[in-house]
C-alpha positions as CSV (number, residue, x, y, z in Angstrom):
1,X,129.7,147.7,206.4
2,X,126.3,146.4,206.9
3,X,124.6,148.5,204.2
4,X,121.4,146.9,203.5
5,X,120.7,147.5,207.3
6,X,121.2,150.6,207.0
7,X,119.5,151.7,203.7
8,X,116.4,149.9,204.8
9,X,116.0,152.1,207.9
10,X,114.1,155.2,207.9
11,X,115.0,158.5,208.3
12,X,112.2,159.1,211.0
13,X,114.3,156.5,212.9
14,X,117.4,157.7,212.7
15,X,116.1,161.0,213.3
16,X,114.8,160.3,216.7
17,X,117.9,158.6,217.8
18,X,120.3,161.8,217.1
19,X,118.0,164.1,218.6
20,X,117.8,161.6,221.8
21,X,121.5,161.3,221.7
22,X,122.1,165.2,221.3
23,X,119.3,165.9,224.1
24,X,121.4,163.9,226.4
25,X,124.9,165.4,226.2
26,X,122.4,169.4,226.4
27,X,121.8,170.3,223.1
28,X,118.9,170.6,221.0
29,X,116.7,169.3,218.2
30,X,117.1,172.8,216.2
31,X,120.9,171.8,216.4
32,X,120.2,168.6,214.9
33,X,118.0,169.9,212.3
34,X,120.6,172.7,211.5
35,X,123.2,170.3,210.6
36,X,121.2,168.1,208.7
37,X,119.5,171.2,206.7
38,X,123.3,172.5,206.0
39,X,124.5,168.7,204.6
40,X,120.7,168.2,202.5
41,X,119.6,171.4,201.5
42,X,116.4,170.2,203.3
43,X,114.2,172.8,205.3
44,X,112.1,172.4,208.3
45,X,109.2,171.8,206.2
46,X,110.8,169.1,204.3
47,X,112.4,167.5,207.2
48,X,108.8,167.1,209.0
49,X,107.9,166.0,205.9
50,X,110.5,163.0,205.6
51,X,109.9,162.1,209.1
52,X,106.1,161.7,209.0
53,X,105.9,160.1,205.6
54,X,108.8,157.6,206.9
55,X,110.5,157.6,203.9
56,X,114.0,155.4,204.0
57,X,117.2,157.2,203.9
58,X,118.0,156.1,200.2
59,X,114.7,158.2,199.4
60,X,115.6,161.0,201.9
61,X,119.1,161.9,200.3
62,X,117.6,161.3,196.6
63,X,115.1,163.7,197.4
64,X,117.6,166.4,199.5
65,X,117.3,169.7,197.4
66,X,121.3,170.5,197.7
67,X,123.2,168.5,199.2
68,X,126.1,170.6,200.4
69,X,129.3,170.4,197.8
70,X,131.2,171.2,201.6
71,X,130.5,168.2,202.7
72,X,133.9,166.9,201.0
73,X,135.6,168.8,203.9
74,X,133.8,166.0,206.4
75,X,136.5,164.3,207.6
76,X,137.3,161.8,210.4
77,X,136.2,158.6,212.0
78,X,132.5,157.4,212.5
79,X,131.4,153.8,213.6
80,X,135.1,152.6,212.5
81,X,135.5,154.2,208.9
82,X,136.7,157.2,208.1
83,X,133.9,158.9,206.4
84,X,136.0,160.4,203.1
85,X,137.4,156.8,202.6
86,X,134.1,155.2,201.9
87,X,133.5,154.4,198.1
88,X,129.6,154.0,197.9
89,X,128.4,157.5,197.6
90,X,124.8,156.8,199.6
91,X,126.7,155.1,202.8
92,X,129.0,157.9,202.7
93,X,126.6,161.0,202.7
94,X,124.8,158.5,205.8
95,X,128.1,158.8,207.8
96,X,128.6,162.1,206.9
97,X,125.2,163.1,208.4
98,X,126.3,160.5,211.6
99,X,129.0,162.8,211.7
100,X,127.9,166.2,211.9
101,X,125.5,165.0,214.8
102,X,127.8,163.6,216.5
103,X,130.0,166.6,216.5
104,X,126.9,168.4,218.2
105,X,126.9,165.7,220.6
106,X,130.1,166.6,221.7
107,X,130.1,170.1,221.6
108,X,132.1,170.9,218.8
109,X,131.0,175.0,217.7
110,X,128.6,175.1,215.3
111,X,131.0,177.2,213.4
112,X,133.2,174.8,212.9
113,X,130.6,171.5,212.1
114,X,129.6,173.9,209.2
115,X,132.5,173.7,207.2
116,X,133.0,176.1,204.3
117,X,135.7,176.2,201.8
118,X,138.5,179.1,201.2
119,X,137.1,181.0,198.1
């Protein structure tokens, strides 16, 4: 996995390429940004924030307020690896956020991209 690539990039960037790829398929930026506020803890405020200060995605996860403990229940496949498989814990909440937008993409109910656990 070309990590180093990836972990340079900045959110801002990535950012503009899931809403772009959302937009595309008929969803919405507030979709985007309410998958990525349920995985960080982040808020609107903060997200703006991490966009317009450019800030890599190493520094964007270290600084995510909560990142959600449901995020375990990501599973599947995302740019060949399957997202609970991957050891480094960075990379893996990357491709869990991949994930979660690219369930918007394809129209997956919010409901169910939210994953909660039985209590």
């Amino acid at each position: 996995m070309p990590s180093d690539r990836i972990l340079r990039m900045t959110f801002a960037s990535i950012y503009v390429l899931y809403v772009q790829k959302v937009e595309r398929k008929g969803k919405t930026k507030e979709d985007v940004d309410t998958v990525i506020e349920w995985l960080t803890g982040h808020d609107e405020e903060s997200l703006a924030k991490a966009v317009a200060d450019e800030v890599d995605l190493e520094t964007f996860f270290a600084e995510s307020p909560a990142f959600n403990p449901d995020a375990s229940l990501i599973t599947g496949v995302i740019c060949g690896y399957r997202v609970e498989d991957i050891e480094d814990p960075l990379m893996q909440k990357i491709r869990y956020m991949d994930k979660l937008v690219d369930e918007v993409a394809r129209g997956k109910k919010m409901t169910s991209i939210l994953r909660t656990s039985a209590v």
